[in-house]
N, C-alpha and C positions, 0 to 999 in steps of 0.2 A: 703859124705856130703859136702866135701869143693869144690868139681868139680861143685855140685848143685848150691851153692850159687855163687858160681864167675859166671857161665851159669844165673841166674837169675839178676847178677847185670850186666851184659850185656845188660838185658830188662828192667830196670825199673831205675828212679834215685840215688834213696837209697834204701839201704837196713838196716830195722831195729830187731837188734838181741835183742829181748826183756827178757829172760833169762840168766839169770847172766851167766850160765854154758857153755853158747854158746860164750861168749866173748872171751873165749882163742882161738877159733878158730881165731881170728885175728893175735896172733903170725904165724902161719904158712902163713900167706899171705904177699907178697911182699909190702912196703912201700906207692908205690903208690896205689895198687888194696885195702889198706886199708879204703880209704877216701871213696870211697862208702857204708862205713856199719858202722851202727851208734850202740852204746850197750848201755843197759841202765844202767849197773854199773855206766861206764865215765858219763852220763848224768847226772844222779844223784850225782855223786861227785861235778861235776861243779858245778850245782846248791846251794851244801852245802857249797861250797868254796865262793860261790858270797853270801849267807846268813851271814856267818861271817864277810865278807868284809865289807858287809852294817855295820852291827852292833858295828865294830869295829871306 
């Protein structure tokens, strides 16, 4: 699976891992091959962290 997705971020600009379960695959990839793949864990935390912020 991880040869697929690096082969597909090669075509396309981002790549979005929309399952939680699929985010750890990002540990296995090198620093920079990581900025093409976006996960919606991380999305979702930012978004809760910018809520608080406001609110704060």
């Amino acid at each position: 699976m991880l040869q697929s997705l690096l082969q597909l971020a090669e075509r396309v600009d981002v790549v979005v891992l929309a399952q939680a379960s699929m985010s750890r695959v990002l540990t296995r990839l090198e620093p920079n091959e990581r900025e093409r793949f976006l996960t919606s864990p991380r999305l979702a935390m930012v978004e809760v962290a910018q809520l608080f912020t406001r609110e704060a």
